[in-house]
C-alpha positions, 0 to 999 in steps of 0.5 A: 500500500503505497504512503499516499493511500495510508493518507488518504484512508480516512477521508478515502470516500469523500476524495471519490465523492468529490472528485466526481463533485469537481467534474460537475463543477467546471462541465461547460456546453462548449465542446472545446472547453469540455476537451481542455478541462477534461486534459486539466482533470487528467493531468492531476495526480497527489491532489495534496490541496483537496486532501488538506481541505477535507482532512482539515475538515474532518479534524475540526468539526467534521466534513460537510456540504461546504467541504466540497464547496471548498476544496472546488473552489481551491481548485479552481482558483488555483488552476485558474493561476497556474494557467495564466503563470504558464502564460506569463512564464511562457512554459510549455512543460511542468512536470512531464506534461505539456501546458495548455498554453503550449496545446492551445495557445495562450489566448486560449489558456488565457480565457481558460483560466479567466472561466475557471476563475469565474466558475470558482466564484459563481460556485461560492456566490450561488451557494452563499459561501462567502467566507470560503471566497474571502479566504481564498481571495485574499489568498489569490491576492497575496499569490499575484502580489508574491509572483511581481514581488519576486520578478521585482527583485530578479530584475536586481539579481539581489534579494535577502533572506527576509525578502525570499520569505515574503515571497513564497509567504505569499506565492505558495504558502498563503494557498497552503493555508487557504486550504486548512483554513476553509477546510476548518470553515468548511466544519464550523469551526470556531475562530481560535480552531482556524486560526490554528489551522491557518498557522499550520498550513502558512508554516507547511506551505513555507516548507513545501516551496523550500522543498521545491527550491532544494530540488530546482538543485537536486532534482535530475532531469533527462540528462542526469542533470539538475533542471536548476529552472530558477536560475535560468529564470534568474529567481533567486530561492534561499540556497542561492541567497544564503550561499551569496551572502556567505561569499566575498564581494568578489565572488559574489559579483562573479556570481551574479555576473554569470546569472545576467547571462543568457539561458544558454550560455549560464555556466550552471555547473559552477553556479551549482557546485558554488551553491555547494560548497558554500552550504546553500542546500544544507542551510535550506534543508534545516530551514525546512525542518523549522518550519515544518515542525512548526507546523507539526506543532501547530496541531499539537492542541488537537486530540489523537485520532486516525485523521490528525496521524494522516495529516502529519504524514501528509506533511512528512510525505510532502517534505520527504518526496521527490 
C-alpha cells in the first residue's frame, strides 16, 4: 500500500465523492472547453490541496456540504493561476506534461483560466459561501502580489533572506493555508480552531516551496542533470541567497555576473557546485525542518485520532518526496 493511500484512508470516500463533485463543477456546453478541462482533470495526480481541505475538515468539526464547496473552489482558483503563470512564464512543460498554453495557445489558456476563475466564484456566490471566497481571495491576492514581488527583485539579481520569505509567504504558502483554513470553515469551526489551522498550513506551505527550491538543485532531469529552472529564470530561492551572502564581494559579483547571462550560455555547473560548497542546500534543508515542525506543532492542541496521524504524514510525505 503505497504512503499516499495510508493518507488518504480516512477521508478515502469523500476524495471519490468529490472528485466526481469537481467534474460537475467546471462541465461547460462548449465542446472545446469540455476537451481542455477534461486534459486539466487528467493531468492531476497527489491532489495534496483537496486532501488538506477535507482532512482539515474532518479534524475540526467534521466534513460537510461546504467541504466540497471548498476544496472546488481551491481548485479552481488555483488552476485558474497556474494557467495564466504558464502564460506569463511562457512554459510549455511542468512536470512531464505539456501546458495548455503550449496545446492551445495562450489566448486560449488565457480565457481558460479567466472561466475557471469565474466558475470558482459563481460556485461560492450561488451557494452563499462567502467566507470560503474571502479566504481564498485574499489568498489569490497575496499569490499575484508574491509572483511581481519576486520578478521585482530578479530584475536586481539581489534579494535577502527576509525578502525570499515574503515571497513564497505569499506565492505558495498563503494557498497552503487557504486550504486548512476553509477546510476548518468548511466544519464550523470556531475562530481560535482556524486560526490554528491557518498557522499550520502558512508554516507547511513555507516548507513545501523550500522543498521545491532544494530540488530546482537536486532534482535530475533527462540528462542526469539538475533542471536548476530558477536560475535560468534568474529567481533567486534561499540556497542561492544564503550561499551569496556567505561569499566575498568578489565572488559574489562573479556570481551574479554569470546569472545576467543568457539561458544558454549560464555556466550552471559552477553556479551549482558554488551553491555547494558554500552550504546553500544544507542551510535550506534545516530551514525546512523549522518550519515544518512548526507546523507539526501547530496541531499539537488537537486530540489523537486516525485523521490528525494522516495529516502529519501528509506533511512528512510532502517534505520527504521527490
Amino acid at each position: 500500500m503505497s504512503e499516499l493511500t495510508i493518507i488518504k484512508a480516512p477521508i478515502k470516500d469523500e476524495i471519490l465523492k468529490f472528485d466526481n463533485y469537481f467534474k460537475a463543477s467546471i462541465k461547460s456546453k462548449i465542446q472545446l472547453l469540455d476537451i481542455i478541462t477534461n486534459f486539466i482533470i487528467r493531468k492531476k495526480r497527489k491532489q495534496l490541496r483537496s486532501m488538506l481541505v477535507f482532512l482539515s475538515a474532518k479534524l475540526s468539526g467534521g466534513i460537510t456540504e461546504s467541504t466540497y464547496i471548498a476544496a472546488s473552489l481551491i481548485e479552481l482558483l488555483h488552476t485558474a493561476t497556474l494557467i495564466h503563470d504558464d502564460v506569463v512564464d511562457e512554459a510549455y512543460e511542468k512536470r512531464s506534461f505539456l501546458s495548455i498554453n503550449a496545446l492551445w495557445k495562450s489566448k486560449i489558456a488565457v480565457l481558460m483560466g479567466d472561466y475557471l476563475l469565474a466558475k470558482g466564484l459563481l460556485l461560492a456566490v450561488n451557494n452563499k459561501s462567502h467566507s470560503l471566497l474571502e479566504i481564498v481571495s485574499d489568498a489569490v491576492k497575496e499569490m499575484s502580489e508574491g509572483e511581481l514581488l519576486q520578478i521585482q527583485r530578479s530584475r536586481t539579481l539581489n534579494m535577502t533572506q527576509e525578502e525570499y520569505f515574503e515571497v513564497i509567504r505569499k506565492k505558495t504558502a498563503t494557498l497552503i493555508s487557504a486550504c486548512s483554513a476553509v477546510g476548518a470553515t468548511s466544519a464550523a469551526a470556531d475562530k481560535v480552531i482556524v486560526e490554528k489551522m491557518k498557522s499550520f498550513g502558512l508554516n507547511f506551505g513555507m516548507a513545501i516551496q523550500m522543498k521545491d527550491d532544494l530540488l530546482d538543485y537536486k532534482h535530475k532531469g533527462f540528462f542526469g542533470k539538475p533542471s536548476s529552472i530558477d536560475l535560468k529564470e534568474k529567481k533567486f530561492t534561499l540556497p542561492l541567497i544564503y550561499s551569496l551572502e556567505n561569499s566575498s564581494s568578489v565572488d559574489k559579483n562573479k556570481i551574479i555576473c554569470m546569472i545576467n547571462q543568457s539561458k544558454k550560455s549560464i555556466n550552471l555547473s559552477f553556479i551549482l557546485n558554488f551553491v555547494h560548497k558554500k552550504g546553500g542546500l544544507v542551510f535550506t534543508e534545516k530551514t525546512m525542518i523549522i518550519f515544518k515542525n512548526k507546523a507539526l506543532e501547530d496541531l499539537s492542541f488537537l486530540p489523537e485520532s486516525k485523521t490528525k496521524e494522516a495529516l502529519v504524514k501528509l506533511v512528512n510525505y510532502s517534505i520527504q518526496s521527490n
